[in-house]
C-alpha positions in Angstrom: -13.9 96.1 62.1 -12.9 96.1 58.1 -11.1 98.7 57.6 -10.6 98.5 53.8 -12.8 99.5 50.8 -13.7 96.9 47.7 -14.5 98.7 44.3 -17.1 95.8 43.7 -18.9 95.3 47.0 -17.9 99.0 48.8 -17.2 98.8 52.6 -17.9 95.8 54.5 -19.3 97.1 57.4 -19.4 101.0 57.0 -22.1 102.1 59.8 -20.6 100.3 62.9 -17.0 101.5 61.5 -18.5 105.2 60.9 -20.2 105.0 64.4 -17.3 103.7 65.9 -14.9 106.1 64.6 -17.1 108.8 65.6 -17.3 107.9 69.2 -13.5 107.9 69.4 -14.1 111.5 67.5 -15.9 113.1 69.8 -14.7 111.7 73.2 -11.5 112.9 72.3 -13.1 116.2 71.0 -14.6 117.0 74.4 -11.4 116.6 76.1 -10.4 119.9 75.0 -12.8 122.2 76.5 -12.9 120.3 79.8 -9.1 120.6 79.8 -9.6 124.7 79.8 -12.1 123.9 83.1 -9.2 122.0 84.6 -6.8 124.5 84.4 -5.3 126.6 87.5 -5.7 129.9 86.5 -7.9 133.3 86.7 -10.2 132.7 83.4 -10.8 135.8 81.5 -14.4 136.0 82.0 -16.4 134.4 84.8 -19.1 133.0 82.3 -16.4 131.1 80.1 -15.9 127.9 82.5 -19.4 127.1 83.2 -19.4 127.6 79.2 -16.6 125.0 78.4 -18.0 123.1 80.7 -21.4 122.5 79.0 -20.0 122.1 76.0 -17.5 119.7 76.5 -20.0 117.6 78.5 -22.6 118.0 75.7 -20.1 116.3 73.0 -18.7 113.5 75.4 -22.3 112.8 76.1 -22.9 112.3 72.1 -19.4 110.2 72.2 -20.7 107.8 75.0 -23.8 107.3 73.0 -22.1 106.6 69.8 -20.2 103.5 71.6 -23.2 102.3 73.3 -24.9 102.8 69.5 -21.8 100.8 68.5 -21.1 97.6 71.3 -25.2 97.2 71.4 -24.4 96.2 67.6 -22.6 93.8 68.7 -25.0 92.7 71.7 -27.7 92.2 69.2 -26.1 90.1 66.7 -24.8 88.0 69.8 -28.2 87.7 71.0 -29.3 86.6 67.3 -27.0 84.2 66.9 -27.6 82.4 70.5 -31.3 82.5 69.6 -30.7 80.8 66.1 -28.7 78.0 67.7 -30.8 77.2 70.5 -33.4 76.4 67.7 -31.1 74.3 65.9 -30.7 72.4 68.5 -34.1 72.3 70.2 -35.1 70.6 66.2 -32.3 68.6 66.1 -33.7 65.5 67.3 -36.8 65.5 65.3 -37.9 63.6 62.3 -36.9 65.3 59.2 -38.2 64.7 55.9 -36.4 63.9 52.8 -36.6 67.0 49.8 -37.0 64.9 46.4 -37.3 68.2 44.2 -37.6 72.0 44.5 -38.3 74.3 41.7 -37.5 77.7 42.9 -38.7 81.3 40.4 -36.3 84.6 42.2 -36.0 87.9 41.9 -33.4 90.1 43.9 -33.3 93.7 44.4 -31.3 95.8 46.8 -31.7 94.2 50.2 -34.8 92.4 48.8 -35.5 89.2 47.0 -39.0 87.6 46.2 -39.3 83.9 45.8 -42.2 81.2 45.0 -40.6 77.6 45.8 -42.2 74.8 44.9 -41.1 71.6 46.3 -42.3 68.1 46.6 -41.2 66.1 50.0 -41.4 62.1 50.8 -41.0 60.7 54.3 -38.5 58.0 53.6 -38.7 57.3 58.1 -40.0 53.9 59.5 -42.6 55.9 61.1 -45.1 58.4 59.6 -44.5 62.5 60.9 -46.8 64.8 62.6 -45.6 67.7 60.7 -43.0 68.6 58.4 -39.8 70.6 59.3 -38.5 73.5 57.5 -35.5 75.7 57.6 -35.6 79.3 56.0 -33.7 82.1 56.8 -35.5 84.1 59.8 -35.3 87.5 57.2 -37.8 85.8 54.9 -41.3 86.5 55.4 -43.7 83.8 54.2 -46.8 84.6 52.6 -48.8 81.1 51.9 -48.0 77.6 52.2 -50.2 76.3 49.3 -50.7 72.1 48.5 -53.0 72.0 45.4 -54.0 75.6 45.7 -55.5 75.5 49.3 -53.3 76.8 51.7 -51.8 74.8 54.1 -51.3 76.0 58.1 -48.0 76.8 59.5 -46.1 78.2 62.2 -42.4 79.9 62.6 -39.4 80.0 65.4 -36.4 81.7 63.9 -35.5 80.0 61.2 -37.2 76.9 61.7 -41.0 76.4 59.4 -43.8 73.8 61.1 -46.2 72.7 58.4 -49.0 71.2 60.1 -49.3 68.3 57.5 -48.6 64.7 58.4 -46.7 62.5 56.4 -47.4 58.4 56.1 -44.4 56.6 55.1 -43.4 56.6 51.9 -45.8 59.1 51.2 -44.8 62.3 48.9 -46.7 66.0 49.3 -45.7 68.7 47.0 -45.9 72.7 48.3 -45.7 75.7 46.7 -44.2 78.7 49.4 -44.4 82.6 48.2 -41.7 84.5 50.3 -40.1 87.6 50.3 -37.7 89.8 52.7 -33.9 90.3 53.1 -31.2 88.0 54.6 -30.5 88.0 58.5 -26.7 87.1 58.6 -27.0 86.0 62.2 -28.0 82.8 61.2 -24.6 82.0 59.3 -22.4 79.6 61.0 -24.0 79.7 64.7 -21.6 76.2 65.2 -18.4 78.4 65.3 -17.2 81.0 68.5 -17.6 84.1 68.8 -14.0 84.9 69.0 -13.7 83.1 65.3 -16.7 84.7 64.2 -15.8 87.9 64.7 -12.0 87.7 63.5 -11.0 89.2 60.4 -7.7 88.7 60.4 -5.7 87.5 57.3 -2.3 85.9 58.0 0.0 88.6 58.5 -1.9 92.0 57.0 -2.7 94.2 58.7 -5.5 95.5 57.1 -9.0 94.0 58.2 -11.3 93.0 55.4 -14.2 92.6 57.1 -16.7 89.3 57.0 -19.6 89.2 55.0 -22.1 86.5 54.3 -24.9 87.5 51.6 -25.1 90.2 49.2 -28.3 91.5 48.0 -26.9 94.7 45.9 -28.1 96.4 42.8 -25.2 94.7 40.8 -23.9 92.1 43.1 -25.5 89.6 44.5 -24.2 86.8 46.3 -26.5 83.8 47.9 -24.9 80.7 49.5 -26.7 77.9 51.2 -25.3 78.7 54.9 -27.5 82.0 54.6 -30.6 79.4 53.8 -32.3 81.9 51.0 -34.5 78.8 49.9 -36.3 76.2 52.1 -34.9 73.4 52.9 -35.9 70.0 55.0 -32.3 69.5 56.3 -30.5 72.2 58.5 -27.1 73.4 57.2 -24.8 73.3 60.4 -25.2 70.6 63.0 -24.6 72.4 66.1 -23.6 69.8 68.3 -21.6 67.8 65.8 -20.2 70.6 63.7 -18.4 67.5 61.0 -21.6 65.4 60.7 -23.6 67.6 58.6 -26.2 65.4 56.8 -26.7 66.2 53.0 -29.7 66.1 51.1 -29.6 65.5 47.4 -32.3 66.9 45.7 -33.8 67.7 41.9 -33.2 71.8 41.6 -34.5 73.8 38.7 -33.8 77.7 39.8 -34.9 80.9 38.0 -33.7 84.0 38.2 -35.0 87.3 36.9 -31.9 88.8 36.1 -31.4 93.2 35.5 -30.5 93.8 32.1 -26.3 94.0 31.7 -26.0 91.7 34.2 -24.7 87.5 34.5 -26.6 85.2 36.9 -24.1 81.8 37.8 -25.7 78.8 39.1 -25.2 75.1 39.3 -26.9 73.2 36.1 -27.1 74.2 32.5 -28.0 77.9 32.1 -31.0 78.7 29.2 -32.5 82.6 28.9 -35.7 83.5 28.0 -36.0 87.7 27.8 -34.6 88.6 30.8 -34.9 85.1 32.9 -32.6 82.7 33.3 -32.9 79.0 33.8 -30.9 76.6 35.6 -31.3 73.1 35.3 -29.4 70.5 36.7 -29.0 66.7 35.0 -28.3 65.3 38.5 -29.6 65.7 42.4 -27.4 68.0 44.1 -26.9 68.5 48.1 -27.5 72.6 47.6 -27.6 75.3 45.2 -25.4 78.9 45.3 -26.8 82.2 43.3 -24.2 84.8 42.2 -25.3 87.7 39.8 -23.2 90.6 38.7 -21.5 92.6 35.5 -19.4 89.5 34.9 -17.4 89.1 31.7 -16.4 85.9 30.5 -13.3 83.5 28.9 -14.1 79.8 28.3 -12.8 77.2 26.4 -13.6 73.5 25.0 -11.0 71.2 25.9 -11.9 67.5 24.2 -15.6 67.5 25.4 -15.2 69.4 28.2 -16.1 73.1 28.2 -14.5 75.6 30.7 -15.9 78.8 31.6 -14.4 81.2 33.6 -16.1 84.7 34.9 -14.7 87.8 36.6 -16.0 91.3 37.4 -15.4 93.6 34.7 -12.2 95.5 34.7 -10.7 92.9 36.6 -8.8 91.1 34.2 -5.3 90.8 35.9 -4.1 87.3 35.0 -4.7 87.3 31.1 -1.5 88.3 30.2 -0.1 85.4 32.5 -1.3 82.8 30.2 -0.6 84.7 26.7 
């Protein structure tokens, strides 16, 4: 477990450390009065052992159940993220779709975003599909599946999204999906072990910083395309073949409603209007990565090319390096 605290993001994991240190709390707390019960000699009142006893059994009770609280943590994410693999690999061999364009509108609060994507498909296969294939993170409740305002049937396992639309070849359809809910982490790199997954090491400190793969806070947020926070036609990990990931290149336009004193960062040229932000991008990309939070910034033009760089407030250690 992390053991350290970051000023931006606060503690990694604080309610299995808390529950964790707790159990070790009170196990060790009971151990006192069930000593006294223990000991070989005349107690000075006859009702003061059964006493000790009851309450040192009592608090090593609450201790056990603070570590089962805490390993079935553990069991539960395990669980998760056998479940979300299986159904990577149970989709694996079917015919995916290719996504041409995708024109996503977001807003994010804490441990909450809302989202309307609209995106436009082609199957670029020899044969036509049944259905098309989705992936969306399993925290993300769908709403409606609309094509040209009538909604469009669908069904979900985990992460995976079944429109029940076929596809001829060549042929292009263009949804519009309203979706809302926070991100299940569990479905972040399924390919690697569990051992790996769970190590926190760093080289030689021995302070534990914890792992962490989204962050939807009041002034940080933090949205990479392993955590799948937009739909996409092509999964992120390959399961069996964790080094032969396909890519998808595709036409993104993102919006983001962004909280007033705040910075949203995104692929693509960046234009605001009130208090949304606009990022469009020149040229297809394989995925897009959201980051929002009380940023400042230093840039620079060097010949034609412009270089921006952001950090958190307060955080400006390096300046007087380059002065």
């Amino acid at each position: 477990l992390s053991n350290t605290f970051s000023g931006i993001t606060g503690h990694t994991n604080l309610l299995p450390y808390l529950n964790q240190r707790l159990s070790i709390f009170l196990i060790g707390l009971s151990l006192i009065p069930l000593s006294v019960v223990l000991l070989r000699r005349l107690p000075n009142s006859t009702n003061s052992l059964p006493r000790y006893r009851t309450v040192g059994l009592i608090i090593l009770l609450l201790g056990l159940g603070c570590n089962t609280t805490y390993l079935m943590m553990f069991q539960r994410k395990n669980h998760a993220r056998a479940a979300y693999a299986e159904t990577y690999i149970k989709y694996q061999p079917a015919t995916k779709v290719n996504l041409v364009a995708q024109d996503i509108k977001l807003e994010t609060l804490p441990d909450h975003l809302t989202a309307e994507a609209q995106l436009t498909v082609r199957n670029e296969n020899t044969a036509p599909v049944p259905e098309i294939i989705l992936y969306l993170n399993p925290g993300l409740e769908i709403h409606r599946i609309t094509r040209s305002g009538n909604q469009v049937s669908f069904k979900r396992e985990n992460q995976v999204v079944l429109i029940n639309h076929p596809l001829e070849v060549n042929q292009e359809a263009t949804f519009t999906i309203a979706y809302s809910g926070n991100i299940d982490e569990n479905v972040c790199y399924p390919e690697i072990s569990t051992d790996e997954y769970y190590n926190n090491n760093s080289s030689d400190n021995i302070l534990r910083h914890g792992k962490k793969f989204a962050f939807l806070e009041k002034e940080v947020v933090l949205l990479t395309p392993e955590c799948q926070w937009y739909p996409t036609t092509i999964p992120p990990v390959n399961i069996t073949s964790p080094y032969d990931v396909t890519k998808n290149f595709s036409d993104y336009t993102l919006s983001v409603k962004v909280p007033e004193g705040l910075t949203a960062i995104s692929q693509g040229e960046p234009t605001q209007n009130r208090d949304i932000v606009t990022f469009t991008n020149q040229q297809p990309l394989p995925c897009l990565t959201l980051t929002i939070g009380n940023y400042e910034k230093k840039s620079l033009v060097i010949d034609s090319l412009s270089i921006a760089l952001y950090y958190f407030k307060g955080h400006d250690f390096f300046s007087s390096y380059f002065t």
